[in-house]
Each structure stands twice: as structure tokens, then as C-alpha cells.
C-alpha positions as CSV (number, residue, x, y, z in Angstrom):
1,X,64.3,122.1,55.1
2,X,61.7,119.2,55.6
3,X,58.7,119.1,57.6
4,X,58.6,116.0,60.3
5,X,56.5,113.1,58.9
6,X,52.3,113.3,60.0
7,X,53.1,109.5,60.8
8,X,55.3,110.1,63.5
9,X,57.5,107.4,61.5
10,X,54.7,104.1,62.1
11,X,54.0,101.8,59.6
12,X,50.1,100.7,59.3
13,X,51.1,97.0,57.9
14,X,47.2,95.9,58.2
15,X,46.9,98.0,55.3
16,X,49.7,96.3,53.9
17,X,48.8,92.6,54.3
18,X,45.7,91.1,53.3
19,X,44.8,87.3,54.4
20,X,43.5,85.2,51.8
21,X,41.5,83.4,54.8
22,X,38.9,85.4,56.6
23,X,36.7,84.4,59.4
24,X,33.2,86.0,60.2
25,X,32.9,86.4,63.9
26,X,30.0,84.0,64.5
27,X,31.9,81.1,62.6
28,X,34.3,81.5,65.3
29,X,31.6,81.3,67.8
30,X,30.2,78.3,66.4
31,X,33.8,76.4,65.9
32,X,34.3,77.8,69.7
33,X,30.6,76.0,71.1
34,X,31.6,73.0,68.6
35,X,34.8,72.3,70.8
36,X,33.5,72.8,73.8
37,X,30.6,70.4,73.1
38,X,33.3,67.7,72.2
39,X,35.4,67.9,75.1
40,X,31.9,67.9,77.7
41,X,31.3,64.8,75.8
42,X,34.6,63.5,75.6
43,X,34.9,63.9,79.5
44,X,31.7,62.6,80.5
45,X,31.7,59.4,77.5
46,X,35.2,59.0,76.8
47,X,36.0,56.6,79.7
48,X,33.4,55.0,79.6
49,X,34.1,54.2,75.9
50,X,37.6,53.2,75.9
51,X,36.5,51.0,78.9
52,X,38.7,53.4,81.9
């Protein structure tokens, strides 16, 4: 007779998979102020430099 899994049958696939490309958390805050600063710019100067 067998004894019922301790997994309850789930799969952990993080352990699994490993990315080859990892981000630190305040890279991804940086990129995130980056694009924000762009498009503040881009909708206060961008009409004015494509002459709208």
C-alpha cells in the first residue's frame, strides 16, 4: 500500500526554471522613473517639437 504524496500532487516549477536574465528591484524602479520622465516630457515638448 502507498502513502499519499506530502505534495498533495503540485509541482514547484520555480525550482525548475531558472532565467538567464535577472533584474534587481531598483533597476526596475529606475527603468520605471526613466519612462515616466520621457513621456512628462514627451507630452509637455513633443508638440511643440513636431510643430502641432
Amino acid at each position: 500500500m502507498q502513502m499519499p504524496s506530502g505534495m498533495g500532487g503540485l509541482v514547484r516549477y520555480f525550482d525548475e526554471y531558472k532565467s538567464k536574465i535577472e533584474f534587481k528591484p531598483g533597476h526596475i524602479i529606475i527603468l520605471c522613473v526613466v519612462v515616466i520622465a520621457i513621456m512628462v516630457f514627451l507630452y509637455t515638448y513633443g508638440g511643440k517639437l513636431l510643430g502641432f
